[in-house]
Structures are given as structure tokens and as C-alpha cells.
SETOR-814783 format. One record per atom (N, C-alpha, C, CB): atom name; x, y, z; residue in one letter. Coordinates in nm, 3 decimals, padded with zeros to 5 digits. Glycine has a CB too. Example, Ala and Ser with C-alpha at 12.3 -4.5 7.8 and 13.67 -1.06 7.14 Angstrom:
+----+---------+---------+---------+----+
: at :      xx :      yy :      zz : aa :
+----+---------+---------+---------+----+
:  N :  01.319 : -00.569 :  00.780 :  A :
: CA :  01.230 : -00.450 :  00.780 :  A :
:  C :  01.320 : -00.330 :  00.780 :  A :
: CB :  01.131 : -00.447 :  00.905 :  A :
:  N :  01.285 : -00.225 :  00.708 :  S :
: CA :  01.367 : -00.106 :  00.714 :  S :
:  C :  01.290 :  00.003 :  00.787 :  S :
: CB :  01.408 : -00.060 :  00.572 :  S :
+----+---------+---------+---------+----+
***
This chain:
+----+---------+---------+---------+----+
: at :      xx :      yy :      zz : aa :
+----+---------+---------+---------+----+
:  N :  00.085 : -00.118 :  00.000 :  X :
: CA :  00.000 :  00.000 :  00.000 :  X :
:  C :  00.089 :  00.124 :  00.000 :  X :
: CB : -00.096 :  00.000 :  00.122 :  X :
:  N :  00.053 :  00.230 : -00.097 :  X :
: CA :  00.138 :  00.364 : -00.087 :  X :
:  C :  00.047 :  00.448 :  00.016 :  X :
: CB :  00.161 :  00.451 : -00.250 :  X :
:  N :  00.141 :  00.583 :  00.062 :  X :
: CA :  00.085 :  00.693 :  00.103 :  X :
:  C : -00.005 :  00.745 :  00.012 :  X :
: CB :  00.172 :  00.779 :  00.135 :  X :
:  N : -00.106 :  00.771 : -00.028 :  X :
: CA : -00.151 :  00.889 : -00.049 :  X :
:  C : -00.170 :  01.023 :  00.014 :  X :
: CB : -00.227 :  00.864 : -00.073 :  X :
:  N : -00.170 :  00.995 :  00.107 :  X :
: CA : -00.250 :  01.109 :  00.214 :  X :
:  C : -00.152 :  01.260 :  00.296 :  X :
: CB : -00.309 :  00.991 :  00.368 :  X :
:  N : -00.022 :  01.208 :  00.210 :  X :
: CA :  00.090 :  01.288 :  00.274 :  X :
:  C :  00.112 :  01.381 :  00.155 :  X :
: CB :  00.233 :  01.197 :  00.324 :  X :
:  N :  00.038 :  01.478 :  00.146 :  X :
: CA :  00.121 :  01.587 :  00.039 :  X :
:  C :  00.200 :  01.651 : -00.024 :  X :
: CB :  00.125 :  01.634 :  00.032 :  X :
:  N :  00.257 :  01.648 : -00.104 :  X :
: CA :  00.401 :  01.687 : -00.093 :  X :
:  C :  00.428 :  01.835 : -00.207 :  X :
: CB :  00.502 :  01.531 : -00.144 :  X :
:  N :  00.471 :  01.968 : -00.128 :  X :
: CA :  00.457 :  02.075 : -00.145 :  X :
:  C :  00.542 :  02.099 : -00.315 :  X :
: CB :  00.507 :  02.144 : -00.008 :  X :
:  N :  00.447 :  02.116 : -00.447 :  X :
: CA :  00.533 :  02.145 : -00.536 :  X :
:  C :  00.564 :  02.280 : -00.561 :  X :
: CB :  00.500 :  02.093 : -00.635 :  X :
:  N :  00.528 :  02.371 : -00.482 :  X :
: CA :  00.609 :  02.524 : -00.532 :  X :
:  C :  00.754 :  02.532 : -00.562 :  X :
: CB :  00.602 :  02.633 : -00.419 :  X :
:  N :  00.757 :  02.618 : -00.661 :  X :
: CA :  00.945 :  02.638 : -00.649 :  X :
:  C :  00.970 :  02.529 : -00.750 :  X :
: CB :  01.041 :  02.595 : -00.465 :  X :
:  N :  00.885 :  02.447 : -00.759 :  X :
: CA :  00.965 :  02.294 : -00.908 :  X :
:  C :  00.898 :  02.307 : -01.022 :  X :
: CB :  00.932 :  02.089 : -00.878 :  X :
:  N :  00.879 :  02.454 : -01.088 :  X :
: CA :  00.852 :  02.490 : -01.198 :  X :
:  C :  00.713 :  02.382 : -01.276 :  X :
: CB :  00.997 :  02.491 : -01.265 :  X :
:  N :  00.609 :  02.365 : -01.166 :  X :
: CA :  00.533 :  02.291 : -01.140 :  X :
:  C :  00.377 :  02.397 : -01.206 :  X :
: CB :  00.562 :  02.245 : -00.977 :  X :
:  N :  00.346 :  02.319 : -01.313 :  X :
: CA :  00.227 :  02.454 : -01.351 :  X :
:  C :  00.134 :  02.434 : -01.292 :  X :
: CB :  00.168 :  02.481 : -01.491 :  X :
:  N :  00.109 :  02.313 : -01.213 :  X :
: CA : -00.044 :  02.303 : -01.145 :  X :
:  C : -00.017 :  02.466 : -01.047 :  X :
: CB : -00.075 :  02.111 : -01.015 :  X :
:  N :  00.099 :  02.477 : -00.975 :  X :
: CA :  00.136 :  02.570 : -00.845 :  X :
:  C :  00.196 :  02.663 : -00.872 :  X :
: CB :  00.210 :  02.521 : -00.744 :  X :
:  N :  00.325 :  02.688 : -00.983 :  X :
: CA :  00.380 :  02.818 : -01.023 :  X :
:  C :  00.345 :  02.889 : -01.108 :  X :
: CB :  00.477 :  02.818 : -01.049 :  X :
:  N :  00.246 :  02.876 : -01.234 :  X :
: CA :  00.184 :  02.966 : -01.273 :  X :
:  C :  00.036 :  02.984 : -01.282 :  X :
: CB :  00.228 :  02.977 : -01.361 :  X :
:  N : -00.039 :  03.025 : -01.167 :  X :
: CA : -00.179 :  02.994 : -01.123 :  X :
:  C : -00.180 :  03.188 : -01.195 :  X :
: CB : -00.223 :  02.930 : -00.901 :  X :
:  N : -00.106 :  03.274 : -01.172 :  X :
: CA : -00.115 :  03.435 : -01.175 :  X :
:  C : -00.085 :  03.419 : -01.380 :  X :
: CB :  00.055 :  03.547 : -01.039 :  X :
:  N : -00.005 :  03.328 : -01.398 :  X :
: CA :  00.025 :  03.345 : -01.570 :  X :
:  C : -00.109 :  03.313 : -01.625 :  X :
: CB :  00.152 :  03.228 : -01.645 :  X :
:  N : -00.157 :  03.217 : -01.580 :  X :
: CA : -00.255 :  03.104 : -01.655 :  X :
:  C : -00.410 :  03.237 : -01.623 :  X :
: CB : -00.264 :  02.880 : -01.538 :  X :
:  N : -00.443 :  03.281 : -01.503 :  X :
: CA : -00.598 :  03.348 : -01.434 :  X :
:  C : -00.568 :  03.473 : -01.387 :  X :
: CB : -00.671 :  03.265 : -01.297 :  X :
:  N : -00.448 :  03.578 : -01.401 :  X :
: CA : -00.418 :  03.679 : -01.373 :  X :
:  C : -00.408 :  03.667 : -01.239 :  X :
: CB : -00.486 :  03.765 : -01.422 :  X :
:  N : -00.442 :  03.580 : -01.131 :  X :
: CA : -00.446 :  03.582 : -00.985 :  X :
:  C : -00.365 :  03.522 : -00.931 :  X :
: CB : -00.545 :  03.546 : -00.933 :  X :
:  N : -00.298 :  03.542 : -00.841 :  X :
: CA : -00.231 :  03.429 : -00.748 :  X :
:  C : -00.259 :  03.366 : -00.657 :  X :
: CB : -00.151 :  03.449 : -00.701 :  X :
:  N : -00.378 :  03.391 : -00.609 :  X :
: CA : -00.412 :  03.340 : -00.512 :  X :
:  C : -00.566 :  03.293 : -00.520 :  X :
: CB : -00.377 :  03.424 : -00.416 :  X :
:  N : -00.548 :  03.172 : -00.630 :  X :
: CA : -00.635 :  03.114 : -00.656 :  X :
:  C : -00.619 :  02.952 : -00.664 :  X :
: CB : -00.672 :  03.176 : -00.755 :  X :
:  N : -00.692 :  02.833 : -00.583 :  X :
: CA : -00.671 :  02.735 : -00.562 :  X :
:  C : -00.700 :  02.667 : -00.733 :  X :
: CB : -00.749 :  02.700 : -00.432 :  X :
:  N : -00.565 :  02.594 : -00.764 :  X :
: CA : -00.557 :  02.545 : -00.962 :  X :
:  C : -00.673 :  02.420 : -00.980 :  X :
: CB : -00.350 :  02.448 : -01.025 :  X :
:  N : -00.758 :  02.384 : -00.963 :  X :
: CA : -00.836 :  02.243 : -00.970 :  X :
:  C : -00.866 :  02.232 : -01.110 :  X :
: CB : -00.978 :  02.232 : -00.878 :  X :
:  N : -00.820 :  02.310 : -01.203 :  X :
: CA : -00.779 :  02.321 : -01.347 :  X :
:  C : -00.679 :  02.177 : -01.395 :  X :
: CB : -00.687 :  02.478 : -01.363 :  X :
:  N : -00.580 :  02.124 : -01.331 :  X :
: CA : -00.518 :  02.059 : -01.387 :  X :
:  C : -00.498 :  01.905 : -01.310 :  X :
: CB : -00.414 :  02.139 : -01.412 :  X :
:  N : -00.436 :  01.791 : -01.403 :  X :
: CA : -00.464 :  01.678 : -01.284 :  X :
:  C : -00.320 :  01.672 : -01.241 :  X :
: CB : -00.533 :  01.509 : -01.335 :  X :
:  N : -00.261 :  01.739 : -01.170 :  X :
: CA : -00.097 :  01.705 : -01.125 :  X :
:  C : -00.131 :  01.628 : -00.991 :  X :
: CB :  00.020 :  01.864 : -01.091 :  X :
:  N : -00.031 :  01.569 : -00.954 :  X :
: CA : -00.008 :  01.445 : -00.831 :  X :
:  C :  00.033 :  01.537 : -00.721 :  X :
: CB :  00.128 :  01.311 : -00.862 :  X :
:  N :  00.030 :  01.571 : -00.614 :  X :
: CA :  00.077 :  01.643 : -00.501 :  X :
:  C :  00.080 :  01.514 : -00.378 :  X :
: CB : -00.034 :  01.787 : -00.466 :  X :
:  N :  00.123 :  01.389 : -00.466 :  X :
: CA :  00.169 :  01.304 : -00.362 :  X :
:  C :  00.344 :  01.231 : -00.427 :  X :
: CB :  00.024 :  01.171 : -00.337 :  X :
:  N :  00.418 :  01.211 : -00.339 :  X :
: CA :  00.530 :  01.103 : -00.411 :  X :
:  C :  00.524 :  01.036 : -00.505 :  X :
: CB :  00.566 :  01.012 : -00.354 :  X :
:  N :  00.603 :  00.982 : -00.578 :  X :
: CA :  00.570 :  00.866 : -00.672 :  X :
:  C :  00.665 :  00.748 : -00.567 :  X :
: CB :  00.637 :  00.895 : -00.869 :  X :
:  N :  00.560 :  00.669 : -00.620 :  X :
: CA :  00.564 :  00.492 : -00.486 :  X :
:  C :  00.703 :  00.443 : -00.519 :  X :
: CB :  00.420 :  00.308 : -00.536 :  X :
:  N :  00.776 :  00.421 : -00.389 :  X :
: CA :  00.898 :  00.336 : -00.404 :  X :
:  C :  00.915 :  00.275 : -00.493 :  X :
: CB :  00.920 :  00.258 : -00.329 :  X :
:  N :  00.825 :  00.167 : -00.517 :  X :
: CA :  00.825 :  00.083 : -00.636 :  X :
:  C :  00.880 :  00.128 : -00.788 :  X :
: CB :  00.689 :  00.049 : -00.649 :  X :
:  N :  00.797 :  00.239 : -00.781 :  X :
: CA :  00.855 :  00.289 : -00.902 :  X :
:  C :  00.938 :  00.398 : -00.947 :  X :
: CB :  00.779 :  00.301 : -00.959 :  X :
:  N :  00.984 :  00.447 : -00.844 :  X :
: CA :  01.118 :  00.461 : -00.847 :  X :
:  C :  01.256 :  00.423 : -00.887 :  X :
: CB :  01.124 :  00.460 : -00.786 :  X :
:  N :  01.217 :  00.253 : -00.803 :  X :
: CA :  01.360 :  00.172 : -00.801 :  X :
:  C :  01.318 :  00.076 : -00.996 :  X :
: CB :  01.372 :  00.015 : -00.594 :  X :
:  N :  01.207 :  00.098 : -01.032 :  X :
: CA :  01.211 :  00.028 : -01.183 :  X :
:  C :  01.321 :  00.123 : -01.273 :  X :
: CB :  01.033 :  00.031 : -01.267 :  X :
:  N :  01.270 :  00.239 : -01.239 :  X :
: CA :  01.365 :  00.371 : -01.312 :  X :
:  C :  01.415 :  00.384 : -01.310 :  X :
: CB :  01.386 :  00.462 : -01.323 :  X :
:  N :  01.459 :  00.372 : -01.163 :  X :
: CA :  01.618 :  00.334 : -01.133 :  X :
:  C :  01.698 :  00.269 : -01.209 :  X :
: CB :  01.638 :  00.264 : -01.033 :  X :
:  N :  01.664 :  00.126 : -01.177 :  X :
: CA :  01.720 : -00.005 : -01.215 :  X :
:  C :  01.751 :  00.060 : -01.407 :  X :
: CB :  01.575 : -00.170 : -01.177 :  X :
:  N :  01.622 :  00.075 : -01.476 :  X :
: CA :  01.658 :  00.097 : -01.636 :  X :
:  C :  01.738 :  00.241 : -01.655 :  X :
: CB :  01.504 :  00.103 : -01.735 :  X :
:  N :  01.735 :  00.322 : -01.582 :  X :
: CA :  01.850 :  00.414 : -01.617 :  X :
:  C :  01.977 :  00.366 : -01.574 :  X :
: CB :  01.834 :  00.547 : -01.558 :  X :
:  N :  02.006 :  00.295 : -01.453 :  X :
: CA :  02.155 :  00.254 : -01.496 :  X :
:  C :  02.189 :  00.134 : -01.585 :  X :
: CB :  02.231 :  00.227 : -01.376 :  X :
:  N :  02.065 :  00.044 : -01.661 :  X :
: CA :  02.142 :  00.006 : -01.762 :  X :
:  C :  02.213 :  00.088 : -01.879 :  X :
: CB :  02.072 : -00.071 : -01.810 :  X :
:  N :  02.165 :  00.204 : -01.881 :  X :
: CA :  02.209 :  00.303 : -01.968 :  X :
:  C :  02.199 :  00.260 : -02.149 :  X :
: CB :  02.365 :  00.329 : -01.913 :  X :
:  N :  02.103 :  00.203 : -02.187 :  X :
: CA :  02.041 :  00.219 : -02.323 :  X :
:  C :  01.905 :  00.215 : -02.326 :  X :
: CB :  02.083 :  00.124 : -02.413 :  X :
:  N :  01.856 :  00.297 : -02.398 :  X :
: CA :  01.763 :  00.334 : -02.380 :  X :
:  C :  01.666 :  00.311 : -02.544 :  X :
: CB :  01.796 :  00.467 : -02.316 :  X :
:  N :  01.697 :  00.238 : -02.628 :  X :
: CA :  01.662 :  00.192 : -02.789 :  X :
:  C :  01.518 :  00.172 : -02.763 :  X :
: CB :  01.745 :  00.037 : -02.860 :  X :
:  N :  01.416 :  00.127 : -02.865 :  X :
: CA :  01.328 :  00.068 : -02.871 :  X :
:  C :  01.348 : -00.079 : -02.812 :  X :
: CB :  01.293 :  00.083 : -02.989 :  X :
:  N :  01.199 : -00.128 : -02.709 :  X :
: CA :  01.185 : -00.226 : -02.599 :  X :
:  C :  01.048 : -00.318 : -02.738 :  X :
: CB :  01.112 : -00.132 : -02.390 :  X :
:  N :  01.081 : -00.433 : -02.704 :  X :
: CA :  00.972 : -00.504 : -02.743 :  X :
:  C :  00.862 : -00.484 : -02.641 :  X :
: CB :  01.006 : -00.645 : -02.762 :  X :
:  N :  00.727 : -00.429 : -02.686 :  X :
: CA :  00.624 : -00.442 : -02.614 :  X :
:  C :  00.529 : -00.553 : -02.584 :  X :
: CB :  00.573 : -00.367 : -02.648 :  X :
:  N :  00.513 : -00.661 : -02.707 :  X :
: CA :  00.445 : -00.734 : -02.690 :  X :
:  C :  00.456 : -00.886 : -02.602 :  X :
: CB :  00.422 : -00.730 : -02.793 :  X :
:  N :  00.495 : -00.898 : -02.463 :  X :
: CA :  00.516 : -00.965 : -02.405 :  X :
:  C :  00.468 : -00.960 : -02.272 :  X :
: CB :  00.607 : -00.972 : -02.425 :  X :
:  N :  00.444 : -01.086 : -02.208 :  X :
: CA :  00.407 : -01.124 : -02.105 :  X :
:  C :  00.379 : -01.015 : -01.995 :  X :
: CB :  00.492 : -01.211 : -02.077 :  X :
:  N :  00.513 : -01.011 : -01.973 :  X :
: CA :  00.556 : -00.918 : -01.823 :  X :
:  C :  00.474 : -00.801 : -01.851 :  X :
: CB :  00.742 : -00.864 : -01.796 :  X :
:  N :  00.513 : -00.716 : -01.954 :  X :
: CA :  00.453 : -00.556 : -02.022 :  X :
:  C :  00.279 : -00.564 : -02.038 :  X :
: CB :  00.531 : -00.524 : -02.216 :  X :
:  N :  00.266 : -00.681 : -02.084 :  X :
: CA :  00.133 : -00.689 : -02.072 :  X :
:  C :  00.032 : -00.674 : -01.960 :  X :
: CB :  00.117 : -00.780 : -02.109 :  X :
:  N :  00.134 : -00.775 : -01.868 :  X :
: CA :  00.055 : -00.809 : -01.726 :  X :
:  C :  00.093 : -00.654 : -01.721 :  X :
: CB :  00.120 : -00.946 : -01.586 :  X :
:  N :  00.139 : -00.579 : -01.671 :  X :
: CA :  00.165 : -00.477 : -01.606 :  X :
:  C :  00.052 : -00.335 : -01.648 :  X :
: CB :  00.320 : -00.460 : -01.636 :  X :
:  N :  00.037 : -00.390 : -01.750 :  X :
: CA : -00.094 : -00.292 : -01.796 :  X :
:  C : -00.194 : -00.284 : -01.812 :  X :
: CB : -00.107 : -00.255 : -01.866 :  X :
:  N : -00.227 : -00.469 : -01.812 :  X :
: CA : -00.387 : -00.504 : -01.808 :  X :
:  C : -00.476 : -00.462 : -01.696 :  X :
: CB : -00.405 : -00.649 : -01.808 :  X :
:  N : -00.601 : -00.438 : -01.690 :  X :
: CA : -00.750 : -00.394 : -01.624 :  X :
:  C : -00.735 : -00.516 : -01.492 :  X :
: CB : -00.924 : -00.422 : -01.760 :  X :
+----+---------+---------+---------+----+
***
């Protein structure tokens, strides 16, 4: 089970749900429910996948049609 419930503050990370609310409605101080951004972590889990494939360090076209990729996306 992940956190959801712990928020995590994106001001300052060039984040448009939060840094340009005054560019986008002339206001700044207006709550954005305009956009779907995450204001929670992304889950350990997937982290360490990203991890793991950025230090193999190639990055080419992946065969998609297989097992694992499948399961991972099916309903």
C-alpha cells in the first residue's frame, strides 16, 4: 500500500499546477483544480524500476508485446 494522504509541497519545481496559477488566471491566489498534477510522491516501487533501467544506460526501442509488459498494464 502507498501513502496517499501525505502531500508533498510542489512550489518552487517549476510545477504549472502551483507556479503559474497568476500566468494562466491573472491571480495568485487562486486554488488550480484546473489541472490533474499528483501532489503526492511517486511509490517506491517505481522509483527503483527507473532506477534499475537508467543505470542500464540504453535506452533503444523495448519489445512491447510480451508477457511481463502486458501483465503490467492489463485492467
Amino acid at each position: 500500500m502507498f501513502d496517499f494522504s501525505t502531500p508533498v509541497d510542489r512550489h518552487g519545481t517549476w510545477c504549472t499546477q502551483w507556479d503559474y496559477v497568476a500566468d494562466r488566471f491573472g491571480a495568485a491566489d487562486l486554488l488550480p483544480f484546473t489541472i490533474s498534477d499528483m501532489d503526492f510522491a511517486t511509490a517506491p516501487c517505481i522509483i527503483d524500476a527507473v532506477s534499475k533501467r537508467l543505470a542500464h544506460g540504453v535506452f533503444g526501442y523495448s519489445r512491447w508485446k510480451n508477457d511481463e509488459f502486458l501483465g503490467a498494464v492489463s485492467h
